[in-house]
C-alpha positions, -999 to +999 in steps of 0.1 A: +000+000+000+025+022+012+049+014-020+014+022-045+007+054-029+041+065-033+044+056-067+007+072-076+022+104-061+056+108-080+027+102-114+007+131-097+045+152-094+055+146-127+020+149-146+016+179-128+046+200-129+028+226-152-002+231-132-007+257-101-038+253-092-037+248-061-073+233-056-064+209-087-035+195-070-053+186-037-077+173-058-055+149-077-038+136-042-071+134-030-083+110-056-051+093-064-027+086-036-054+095-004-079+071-015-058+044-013-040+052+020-076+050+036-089+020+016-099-006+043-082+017+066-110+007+096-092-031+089-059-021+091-052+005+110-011+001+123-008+008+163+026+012+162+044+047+159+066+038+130+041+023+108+019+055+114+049+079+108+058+062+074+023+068+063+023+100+074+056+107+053+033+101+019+011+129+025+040+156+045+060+146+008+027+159-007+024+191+014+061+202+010+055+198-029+023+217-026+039+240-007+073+244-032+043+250-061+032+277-039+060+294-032+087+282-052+108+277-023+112+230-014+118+241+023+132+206+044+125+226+081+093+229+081+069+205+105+043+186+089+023+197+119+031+232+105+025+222+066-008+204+072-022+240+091-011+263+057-029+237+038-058+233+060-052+192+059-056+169+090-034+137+097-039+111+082-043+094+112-071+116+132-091+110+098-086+071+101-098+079+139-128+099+127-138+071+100-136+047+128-162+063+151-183+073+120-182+034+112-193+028+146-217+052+144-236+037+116-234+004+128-253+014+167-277+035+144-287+007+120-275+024+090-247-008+084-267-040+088-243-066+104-257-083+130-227-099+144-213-062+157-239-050+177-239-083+196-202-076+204-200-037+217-202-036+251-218-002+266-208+014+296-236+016+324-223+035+355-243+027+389-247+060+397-247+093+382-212+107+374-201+139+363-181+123+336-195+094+324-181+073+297-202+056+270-181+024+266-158+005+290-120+012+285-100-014+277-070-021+295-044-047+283-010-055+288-003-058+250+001-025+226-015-041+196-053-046+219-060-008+221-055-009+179-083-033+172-112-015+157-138-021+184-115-010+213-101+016+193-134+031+186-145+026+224-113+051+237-117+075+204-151+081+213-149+082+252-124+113+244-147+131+225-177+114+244-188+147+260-194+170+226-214+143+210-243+127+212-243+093+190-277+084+195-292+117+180-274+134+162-278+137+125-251+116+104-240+150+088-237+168+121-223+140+141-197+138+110-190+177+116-184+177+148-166+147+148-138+158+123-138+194+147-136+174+175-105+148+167-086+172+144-080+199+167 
């Protein structure tokens, strides 16, 4: 995956090295190289820092060629924390967090038909009232690679943001909204 996105990008550099247009080029990466690194990406979503960084690397190479079509300037310096503000652009990873509560989200309000996944989320029922109350247990394990797996990592991605949203409610296009606000600031 990571190989095909990066040769999909060095076709959108060359192909492109006459356009300017801003707009058109995020466009193109959108469509070409972004749609691939998100493929399946509720399935495999990496849990280890590396794997995320290396992915991350695709789209920071896009943002510093972006930003050299700008500017006219290929600046090596610059954060991709920084580059992916200019360009108004969030991680890659917070998005693959925000499809995996959106997922989640369809599934609890029947919009995905699969029976076998309601059967298996567990919801958090406190005895008493709390002034923070979480809506699905945390799950604590010994091994790294546990908190990765979808339905656990949807259960702590969604008890962070827990208190702005309501997922039993809210309108898919608003809960989407707030939901991109919420885990890309």
């Amino acid at each position: 995956m990571i190989s095909k996105a990066y040769r999909r990008l060095g076709i959108l550099k060359r192909k492109t090295r006459e356009l300017f247009n801003e707009l058109a080029l995020k466009v193109l990466y959108y469509a070409l190289v972004r749609s691939n690194l998100e493929y399946y990406s509720i399935i495999w979503d990496p849990n280890y820092r590396n794997k995320i960084e290396i992915i991350e690397r695709i789209q920071t190479n896009f943002l510093r060629y972006l930003l050299y079509k700008k500017n006219g300037l290929y600046l090596h310096d610059i954060s991709s924390s920084r580059l992916r503000d200019i360009f108004n652009m969030p991680s890659l990873c917070s998005r693959r967090d925000v499809f995996c509560v959106l997922f989640f989200y369809k599934v609890i309000n029947g919009s995905i038909d699969c029976s076998d996944i309601p059967s298996s989320i567990n919801f958090a029922v406190p005895g008493k009232p709390l002034r923070n109350q979480i809506s699905f247990p945390n799950v604590y394990s010994r091994f790294n690679y546990i908190s990765r797996f979808s339905l656990y990592k949807f259960y702590g991605t969604f008890n962070r943001i827990s208190d702005e949203l309501d997922i039993y409610h809210m309108s898919p296009g608003v809960f989407k909204s707030n939901c991109l606000q919420l885990l890309n600031a």
